[in-house]
Residue, then its C-alpha position, 0 to 999 in steps of 0.5 A: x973319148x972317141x965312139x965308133x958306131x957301127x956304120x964307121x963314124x967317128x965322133x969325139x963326144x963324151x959317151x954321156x953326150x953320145x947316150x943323150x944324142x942316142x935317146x933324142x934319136x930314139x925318141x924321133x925314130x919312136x915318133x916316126x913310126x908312131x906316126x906311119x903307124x897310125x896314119x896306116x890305119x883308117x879306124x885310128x882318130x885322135x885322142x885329144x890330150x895325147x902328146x908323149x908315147x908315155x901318155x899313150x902307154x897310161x892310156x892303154x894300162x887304163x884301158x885294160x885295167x880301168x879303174x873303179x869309179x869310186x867316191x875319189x873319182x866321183x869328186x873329180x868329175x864333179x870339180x871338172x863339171x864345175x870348173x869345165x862345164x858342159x864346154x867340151x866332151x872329153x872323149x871318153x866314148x861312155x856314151x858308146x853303143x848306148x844310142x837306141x838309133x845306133x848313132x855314135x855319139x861321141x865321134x858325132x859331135x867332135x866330127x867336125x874338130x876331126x877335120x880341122x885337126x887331121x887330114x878331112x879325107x881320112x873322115x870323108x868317107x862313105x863308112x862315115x857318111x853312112x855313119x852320120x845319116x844316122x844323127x837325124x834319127x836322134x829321138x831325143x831319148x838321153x841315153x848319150x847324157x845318163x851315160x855321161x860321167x859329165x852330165x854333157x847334153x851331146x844332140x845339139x853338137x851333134x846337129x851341128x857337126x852333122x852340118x859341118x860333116x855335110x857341108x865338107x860332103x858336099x865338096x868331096x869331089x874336091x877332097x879326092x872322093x869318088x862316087x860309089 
């Protein structure tokens, strides 16, 4: 069977191979756009574990309809505390506004892994320089743990990517940032 697009072309392909050929086409386009999309907007980090536009849509679907922390759940974060410990934090951003110094406990504790998995002057900016001058405020209270569904203690990695921040900040002429 020959298929004509629209364009003209001519390719002999069963229609069957010609719909697989379109979807992977689709999904590259998809991607794309995805990418130009996010890389657009300076408030858009990544989210660690988000691989496929799928596990982007659950996301989204759990952001507007969050589920209920039931006792099923609870035993699942109990099994991550016990398998994964206090090793990595998850994102979850529970411990959001929630800092009586106004610190953004999530982001500054993964500052520094934001660097070395995306463009360094997409974070190395004014905005987030004013942002982590608030981390050595930290007074040490643990509302950032009593929010967290992992228990994690937050302050020391928070010291320690407020380092690696200030360490890249140190260098921002380097990194196309001018001064104010």
């Amino acid at each position: 069977m020959i298929i004509e697009l629209e364009c003209g072309n001519h390719y002999d392909r069963t229609k069957s191979q010609h719909v697989e050929w379109l979807k992977h086409r689709l999904d590259s386009l998809i991607q794309a756009l995805s990418d130009l999309y996010f890389r657009a907007r300076e408030n858009v980090v990544p989210i660690y574990g988000i691989q496929r536009m799928s596990e982007l849509n659950i996301l989204l679907e759990l952001e507007e309809s969050p589920p209920e922390l039931d006792e099923h759940m609870r035993q699942w974060i109990e099994l991550g505390k016990k398998n994964f410990g206090g090793l990595f934090c998850r994102g979850c951003d529970r411990c959001a506004g929630v800092c009586p110094q106004n610190i953004r406990v999530g982001y500054a504790s993964r500052i520094g892994d934001f660097f070395y998995r995306s463009p360094v002057e997409k974070y190395l900016t004014y905005k987030w320089f004013e942002e982590m001058q608030r981390v050595p405020n930290c007074t040490g209270c643990g509302e950032c743990i009593r929010h967290c569904p992992f228990g994690l203690d937050l302050r020391e990695a928070m010291k320690k990517n407020y380092a690696v921040f200030m360490d890249f900040w140190s260098r921002k002429e380097k990194y196309g940032v001018k001064e104010k």
